[in-house]
C-alpha distance (Angstrom), angle and dihedral (degrees) to the residues before:
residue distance angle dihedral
X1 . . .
X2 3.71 . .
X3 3.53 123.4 .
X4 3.91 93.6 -106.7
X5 3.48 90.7 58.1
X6 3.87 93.7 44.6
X7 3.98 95.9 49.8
X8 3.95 80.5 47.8
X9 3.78 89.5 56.3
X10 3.59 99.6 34.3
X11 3.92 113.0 111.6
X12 4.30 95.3 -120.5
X13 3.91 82.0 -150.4
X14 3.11 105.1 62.0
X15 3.64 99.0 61.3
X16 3.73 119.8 116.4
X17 3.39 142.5 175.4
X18 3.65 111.6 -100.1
X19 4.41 117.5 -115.7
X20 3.43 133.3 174.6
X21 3.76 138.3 -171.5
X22 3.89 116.1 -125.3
X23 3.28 124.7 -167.0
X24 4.22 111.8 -136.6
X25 3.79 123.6 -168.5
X26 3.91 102.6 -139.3
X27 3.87 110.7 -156.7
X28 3.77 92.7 -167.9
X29 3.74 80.9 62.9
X30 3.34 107.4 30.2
X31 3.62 95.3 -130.9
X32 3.55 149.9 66.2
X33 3.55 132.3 -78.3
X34 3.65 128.6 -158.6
X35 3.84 109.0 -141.2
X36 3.70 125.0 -167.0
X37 4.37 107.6 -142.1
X38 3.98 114.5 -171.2
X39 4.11 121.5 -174.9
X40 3.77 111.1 -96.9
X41 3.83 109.2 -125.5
X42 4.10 99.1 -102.1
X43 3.53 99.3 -112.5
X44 3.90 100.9 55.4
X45 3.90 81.8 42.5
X46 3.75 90.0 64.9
X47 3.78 88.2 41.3
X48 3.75 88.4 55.6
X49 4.34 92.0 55.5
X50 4.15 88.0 35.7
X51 3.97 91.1 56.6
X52 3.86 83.7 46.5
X53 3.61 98.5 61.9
X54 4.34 128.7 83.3
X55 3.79 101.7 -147.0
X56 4.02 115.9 177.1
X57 3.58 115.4 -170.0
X58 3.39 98.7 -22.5
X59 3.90 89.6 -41.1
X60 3.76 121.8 115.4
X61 3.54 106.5 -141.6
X62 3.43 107.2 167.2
X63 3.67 146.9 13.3
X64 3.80 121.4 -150.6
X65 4.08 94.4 -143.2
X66 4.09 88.1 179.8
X67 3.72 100.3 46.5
X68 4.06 87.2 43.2
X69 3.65 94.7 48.2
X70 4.32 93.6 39.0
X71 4.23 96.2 51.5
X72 3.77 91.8 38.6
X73 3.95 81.8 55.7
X74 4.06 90.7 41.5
X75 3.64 85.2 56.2
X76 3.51 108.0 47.2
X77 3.86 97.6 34.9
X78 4.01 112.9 58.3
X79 3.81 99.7 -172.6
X80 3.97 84.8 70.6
X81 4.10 87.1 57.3
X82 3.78 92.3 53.5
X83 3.35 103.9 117.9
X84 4.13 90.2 -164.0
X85 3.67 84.1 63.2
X86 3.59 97.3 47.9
X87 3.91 100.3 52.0
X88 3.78 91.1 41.9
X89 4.07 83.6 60.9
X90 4.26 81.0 52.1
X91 3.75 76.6 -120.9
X92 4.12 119.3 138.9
X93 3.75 101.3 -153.4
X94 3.93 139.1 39.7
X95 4.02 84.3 -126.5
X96 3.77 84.4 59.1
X97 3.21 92.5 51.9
X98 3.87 97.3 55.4
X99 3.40 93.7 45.8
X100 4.28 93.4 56.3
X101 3.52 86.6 43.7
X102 3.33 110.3 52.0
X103 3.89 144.2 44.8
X104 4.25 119.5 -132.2
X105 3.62 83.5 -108.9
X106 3.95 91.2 58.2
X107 3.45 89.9 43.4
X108 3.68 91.5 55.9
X109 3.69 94.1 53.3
X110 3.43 103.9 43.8
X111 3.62 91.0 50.9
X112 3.92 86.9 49.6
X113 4.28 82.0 53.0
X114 3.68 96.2 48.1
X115 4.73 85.3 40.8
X116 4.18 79.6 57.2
X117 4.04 96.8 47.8
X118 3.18 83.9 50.6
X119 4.12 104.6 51.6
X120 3.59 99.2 -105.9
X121 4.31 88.1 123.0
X122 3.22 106.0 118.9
X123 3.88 97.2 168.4
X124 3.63 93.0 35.2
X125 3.90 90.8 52.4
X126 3.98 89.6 57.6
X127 3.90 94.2 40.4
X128 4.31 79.9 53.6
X129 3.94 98.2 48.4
X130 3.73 92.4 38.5
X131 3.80 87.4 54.8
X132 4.05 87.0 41.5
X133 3.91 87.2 58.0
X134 3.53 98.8 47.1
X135 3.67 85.9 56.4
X136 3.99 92.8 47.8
X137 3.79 80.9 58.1
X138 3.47 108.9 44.0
């Protein structure tokens, strides 16, 4: 089947944005959390890197790595935005509460996590259509 004639057949309600749960040791804790990460509908995603960025006429001069990497995490992971959570930490903001939480290193992964929900795999896509042919051929 061709992918005209599977979009064709394709119930248009059933689609969903994809989520997973990933598990993150906390050191600050000293144990592991289990954090839900949903796909970020594309166009806020974009908004997310665009708000990121320090362009002067026309220039880009910088790029806020930590503020890119902490609201794409904010937006993906909801247990950050509860605001129970937040003022139980004495904390005023779900930004505060990342950065009390969690080490750079933490940071980095779970923003990897929430890059993966959200198709931005690269390596995993080819291990997935390699597998995908091998079945095709077997």
């Amino acid at each position: 089947m061709n992918t005209v004639e599977k979009l064709l057949n394709m119930d248009a309600g059933k689609l969903k944005l994809p989520s997973s749960i990933y598990e993150l040791y906390c050191k600050k804790l000293d144990d592991t959390l289990e954090i839900e990460c949903n796909a970020i509908d594309p166009e806020r995603f974009d908004e997310i890197r665009m708000n990121s960025l320090d362009v002067d006429s026309g220039n880009l001069e910088n790029v806020n790595v930590y503020e890119l990497k902490v609201n794409t995490i904010l937006e993906a992971c909801p247990i950050f935005r509860n605001m129970e959570v937040v003022e139980n930490m004495g904390l005023a903001t779900p930004k505060d509460l990342i950065k009390k939480l969690l080490l750079a290193g933490e940071i980095d992964n779970l923003y990897e996590e929430v890059n993966k929900v959200n198709g931005i795999d690269a390596e995993g896509d080819k291990k997935r259509q390699k597998e995908k042919n091998k079945e095709i051929k077997n």
